[in-house]
N, C-alpha and C positions, 0 to 999 in steps of 0.2 A: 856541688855544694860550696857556698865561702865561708871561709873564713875570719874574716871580717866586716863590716860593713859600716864605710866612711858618708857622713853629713855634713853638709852643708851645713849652718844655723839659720840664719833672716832670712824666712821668705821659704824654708824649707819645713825646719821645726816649729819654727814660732812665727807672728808675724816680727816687721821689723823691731828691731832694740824691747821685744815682748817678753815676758816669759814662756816658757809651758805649758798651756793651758793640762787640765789636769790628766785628762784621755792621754793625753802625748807622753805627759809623764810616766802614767803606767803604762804603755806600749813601749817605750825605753828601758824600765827597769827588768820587764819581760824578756825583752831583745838580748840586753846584758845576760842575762842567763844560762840563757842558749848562743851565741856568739860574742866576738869581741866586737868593739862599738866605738868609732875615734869621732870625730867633730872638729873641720877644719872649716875656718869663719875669717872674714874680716877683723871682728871685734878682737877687744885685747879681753886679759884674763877676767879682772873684774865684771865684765859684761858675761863672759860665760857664768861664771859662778852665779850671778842674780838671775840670767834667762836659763840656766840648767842646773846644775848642782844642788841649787836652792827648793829647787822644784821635785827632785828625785825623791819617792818615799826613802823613811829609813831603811838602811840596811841594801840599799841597793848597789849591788856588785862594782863596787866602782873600781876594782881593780881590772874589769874589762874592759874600761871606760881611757879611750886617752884625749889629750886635748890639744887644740894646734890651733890657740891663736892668730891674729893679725897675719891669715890665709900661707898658714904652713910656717911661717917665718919664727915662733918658737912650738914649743914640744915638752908638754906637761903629762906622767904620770905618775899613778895614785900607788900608795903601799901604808897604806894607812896615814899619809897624809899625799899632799901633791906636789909634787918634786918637778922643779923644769930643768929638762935631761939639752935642751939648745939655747940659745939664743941669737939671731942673726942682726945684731944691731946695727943701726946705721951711725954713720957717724955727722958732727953738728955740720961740715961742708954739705953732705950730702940731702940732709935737710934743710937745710936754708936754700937749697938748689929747688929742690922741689917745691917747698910752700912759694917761692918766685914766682916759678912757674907755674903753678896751678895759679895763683891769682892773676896773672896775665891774662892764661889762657881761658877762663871764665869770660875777663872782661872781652876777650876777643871774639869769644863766641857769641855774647851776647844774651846768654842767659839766666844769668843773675836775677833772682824774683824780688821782689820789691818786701816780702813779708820776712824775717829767718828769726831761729829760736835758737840764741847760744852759738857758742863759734862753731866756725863751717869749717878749718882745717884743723885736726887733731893730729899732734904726736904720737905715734905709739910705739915708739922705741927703734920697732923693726920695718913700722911702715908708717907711709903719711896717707892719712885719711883726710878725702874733702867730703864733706856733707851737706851737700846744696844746701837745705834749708834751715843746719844747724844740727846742734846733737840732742837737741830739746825738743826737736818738731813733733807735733801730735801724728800719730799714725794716717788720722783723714786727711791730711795736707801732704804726706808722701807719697802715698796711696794714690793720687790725682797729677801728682808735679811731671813725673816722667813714666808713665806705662807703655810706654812704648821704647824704651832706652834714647831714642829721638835727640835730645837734647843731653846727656852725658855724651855721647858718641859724637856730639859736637868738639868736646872738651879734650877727649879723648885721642879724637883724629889730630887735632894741634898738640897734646902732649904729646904723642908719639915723634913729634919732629923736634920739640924742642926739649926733651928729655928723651933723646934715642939709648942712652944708657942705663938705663931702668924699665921696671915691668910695671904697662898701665891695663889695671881692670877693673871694667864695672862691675860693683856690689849691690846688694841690699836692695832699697825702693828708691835711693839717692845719692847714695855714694861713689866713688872713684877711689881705688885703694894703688897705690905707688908704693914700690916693694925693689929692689936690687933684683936685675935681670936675674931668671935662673931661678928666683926665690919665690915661689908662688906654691900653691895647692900641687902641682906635680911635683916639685921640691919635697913638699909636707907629704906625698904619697911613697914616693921612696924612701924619704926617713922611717914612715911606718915599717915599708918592708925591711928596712936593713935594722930596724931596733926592735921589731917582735917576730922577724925571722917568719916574715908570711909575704908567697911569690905575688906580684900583682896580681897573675891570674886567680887565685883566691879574692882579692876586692871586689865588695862591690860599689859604686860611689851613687849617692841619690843627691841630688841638687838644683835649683831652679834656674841657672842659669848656666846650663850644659850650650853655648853657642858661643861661634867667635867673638870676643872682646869679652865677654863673659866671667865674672872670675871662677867659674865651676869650668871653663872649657879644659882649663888646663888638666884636670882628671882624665879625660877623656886623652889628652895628648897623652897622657903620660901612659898609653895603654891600658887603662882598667875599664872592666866593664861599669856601662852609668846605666841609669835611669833619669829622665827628667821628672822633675814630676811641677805642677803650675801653684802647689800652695801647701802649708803642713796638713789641710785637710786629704789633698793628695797622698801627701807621703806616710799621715795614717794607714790608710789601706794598703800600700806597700809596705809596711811596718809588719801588719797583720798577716800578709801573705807568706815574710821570710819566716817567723815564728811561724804559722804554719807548717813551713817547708820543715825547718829544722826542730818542729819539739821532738822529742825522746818521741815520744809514742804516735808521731807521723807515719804514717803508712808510705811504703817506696813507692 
């Protein structure tokens, strides 16, 4: 039995930058009842709150609920309101380092699309986010640009040489998330265990992008057991399986 069990966001719960839809939502307030429940994502805080918190019915246990933005890099929870217990900021050298080099290495690779919605590099304190198409792209257009990761991993393979001191991973349906070596989703999984005092082996991680370059692999490095699963309608029936497993009146 676990203890816990850590999500993804884009691509697992929701679609990309989506909310909730509303099944999802009550399959999370269920889940909270019966176990504890974290959510480690790319996105910064504000994005969680509109694609989850928002979406939660009332009354839902949100003190079993923790949160770990911008992929493990800070660490929010609830006690009646939401408290952020880390913060792994970066500092202005280390971001002007990175948006450099992620604009180079776009142009180098050669995949810059000709349409975008809103800027493509975001600050997020603790990490630089590129978003190919902007932070405003409609879902149909992300949806189509890279399903195959093909061209991030273009990007990805020249960051790695020319930011060797930093952790490059592909997110979401378009993004590249740049984070301080170390600081990633296995970062965010051992904070969980050393701040609610629950061993990995307890986790369990669900995520769509459990493969190398990935930013869900590093779950899996970091020893906990994963599931992939290929969309939120996926990780509904996984959702529904662990409630299963663990309501009070399950049969062993």
């Amino acid at each position: 039995m676990k203890s816990l069990i850590v999500f993804d966001l884009d691509g697992t719960l929701a679609k990309s930058k989506s909310a909730l839809d509303d099944e999802m939502a009550r399959l999370l307030e269920g889940l909270m009842v019966v176990v504890k429940v974290a959510i480690i994502s790319g996105g910064d805080l504000p994005q969680f709150q509109a694609q989850v918190i928002d979406r939660l019915p009332p009354g839902s246990a949100l003190e079993n609920l923790s949160l770990l933005p911008t992929s493990g890099t800070k660490f929010f929870s609830y006690d009646g309101q939401w408290r952020k217990r880390y913060s792994e900021d970066l500092s202005d050298a280390e971001r002007h380092a990175i948006e450099d080099a992620l604009e180079k290495a776009v142009a180098q690779a050669g995949v810059q699309p000709a349409q975008t919605w809103g800027e493509r590099i975001e600050d997020r304190g603790t990490q630089i986010t590129y978003s190919a198409l902007g932070q405003q792209a409609p879902l149909e257009a992300k949806e189509t640009w890279d399903p195959d990761f093909t061209k991030r991993k273009a990007i990805q393979t020249i960051l790695e040489g020319t930011l060797p001191k930093f952790s490059v991973r592909l997110g979401g349906t378009t993004s590249i998330d740049v984070t301080r070596p170390g600081i990633d989703k296995a970062y965010g999984i051992h904070k969980l265990r050393d701040m609610l005092h629950i061993p990995l082996v307890q986790m369990l991680y669900v995520g769509d992008a459990i493969f190398p370059g990935g930013n869900d692999y590093a779950a899996l490095q970091a020893g906990v057991d994963c599931i992939a699963v290929r969309d939120p309608e996926d990780t509904k029936r996984v959702i529904q399986a662990i409630i299963a497993c663990l309501s009070p009146d399950a049969k062993p």
